[in-house]
C-alpha positions as MATLAB code, in Angstrom:
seq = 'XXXXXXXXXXXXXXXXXXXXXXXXXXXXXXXXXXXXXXXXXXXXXXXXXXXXXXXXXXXXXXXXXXXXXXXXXXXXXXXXXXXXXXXXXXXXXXXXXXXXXXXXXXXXX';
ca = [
     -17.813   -0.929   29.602;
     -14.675   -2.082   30.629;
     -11.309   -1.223   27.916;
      -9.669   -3.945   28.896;
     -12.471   -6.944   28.420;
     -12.443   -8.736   24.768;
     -16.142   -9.518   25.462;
     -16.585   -5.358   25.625;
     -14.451   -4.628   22.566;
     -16.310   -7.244   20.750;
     -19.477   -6.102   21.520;
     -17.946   -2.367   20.299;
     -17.641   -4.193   17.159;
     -20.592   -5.534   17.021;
     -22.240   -2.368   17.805;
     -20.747   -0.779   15.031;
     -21.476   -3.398   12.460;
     -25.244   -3.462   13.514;
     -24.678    0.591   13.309;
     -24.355    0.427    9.768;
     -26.330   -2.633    9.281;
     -23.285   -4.672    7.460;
     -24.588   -7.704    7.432;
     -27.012   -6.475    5.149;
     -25.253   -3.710    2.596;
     -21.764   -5.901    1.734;
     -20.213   -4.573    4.950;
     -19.612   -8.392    6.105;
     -18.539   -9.656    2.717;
     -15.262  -11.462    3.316;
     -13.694  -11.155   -0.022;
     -14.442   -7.054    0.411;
     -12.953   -7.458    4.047;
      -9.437   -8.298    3.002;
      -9.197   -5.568    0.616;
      -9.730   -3.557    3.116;
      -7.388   -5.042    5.590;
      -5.022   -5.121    2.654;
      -5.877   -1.337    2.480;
      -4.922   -0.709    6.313;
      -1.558   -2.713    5.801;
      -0.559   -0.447    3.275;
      -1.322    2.174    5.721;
       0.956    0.563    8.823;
       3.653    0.397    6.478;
       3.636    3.588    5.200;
       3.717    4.635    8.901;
       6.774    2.566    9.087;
       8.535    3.832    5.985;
       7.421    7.471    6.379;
       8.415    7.684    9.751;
       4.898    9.210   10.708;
       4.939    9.491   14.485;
       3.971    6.354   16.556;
       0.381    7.385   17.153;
      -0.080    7.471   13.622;
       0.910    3.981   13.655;
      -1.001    2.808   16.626;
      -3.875    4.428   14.838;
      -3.695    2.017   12.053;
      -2.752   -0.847   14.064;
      -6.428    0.006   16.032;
      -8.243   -0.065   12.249;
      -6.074   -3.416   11.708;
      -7.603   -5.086   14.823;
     -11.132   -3.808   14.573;
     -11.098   -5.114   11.119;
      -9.768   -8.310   12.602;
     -12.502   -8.831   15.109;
     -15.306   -7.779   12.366;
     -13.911  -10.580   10.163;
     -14.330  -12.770   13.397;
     -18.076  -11.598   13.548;
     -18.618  -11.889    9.804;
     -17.330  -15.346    9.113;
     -18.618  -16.427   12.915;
     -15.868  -17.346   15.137;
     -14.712  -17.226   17.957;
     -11.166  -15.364   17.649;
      -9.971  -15.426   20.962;
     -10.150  -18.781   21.184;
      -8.138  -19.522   17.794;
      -5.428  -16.534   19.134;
      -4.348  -18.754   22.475;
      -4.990  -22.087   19.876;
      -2.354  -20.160   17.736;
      -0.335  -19.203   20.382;
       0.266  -22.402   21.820;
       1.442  -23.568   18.848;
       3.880  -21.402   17.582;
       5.257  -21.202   20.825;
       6.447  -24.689   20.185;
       8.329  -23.618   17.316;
      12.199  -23.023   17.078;
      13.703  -19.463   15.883;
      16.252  -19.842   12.695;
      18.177  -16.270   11.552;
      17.156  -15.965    7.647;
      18.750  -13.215    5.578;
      20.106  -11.409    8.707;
      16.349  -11.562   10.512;
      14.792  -13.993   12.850;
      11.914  -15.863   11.413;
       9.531  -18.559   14.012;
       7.496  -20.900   10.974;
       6.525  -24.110   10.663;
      10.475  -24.439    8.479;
      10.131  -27.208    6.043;
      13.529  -28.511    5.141;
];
């Protein structure tokens, strides 16, 4: 297995979903899927907030992303393909300062 190949950490995924047989006890279910990455973004931001050490957050951040690429398997697609689609276009978007932060959206005047 190779740590830096998306087709190997997809598979990981995959291995764990088929694991615990999710596709069959709920564990695919999307509506119960965002709760739970609902749940883990509470979680990065209490990191944040709480100034729990940086592992702590890349801990989360790891949950976040595995419960990313399950939600990929789940609702079948492909999301490596939709994250360069998605890069592509935001990287055609222009930066505005908002409230003192930067913000790249689609800005609709």
């Amino acid at each position: 297995m190779d740590p830096d190949s998306w087709k190997d950490m997809m598979a990981a995924v995959q291995a764990f979903h088929d694991k615990h047989d999710f596709k069959n006890t709920g564990g695919e279910e999307l509506r119960y899927r965002i709760a739970l990455m609902a749940e883990e973004l509470g979680e990065i931001s209490a990191c944040v907030t709480k100034g729990k050490p940086v592992e702590a957050l890349a801990e989360e951040c790891a949950d976040l992303l595995i419960l990313l690429m399950g939600t990929a398997i789940a609702a079948d697609f492909d999301l490596r393909e939709h994250f360069w689609t998605k890069m592509e276009k935001i990287m055609q978007r222009e930066a505005r300062m908002v409230d003192g932060t930067i913000r790249v959206s689609e800005f609709r005047d």
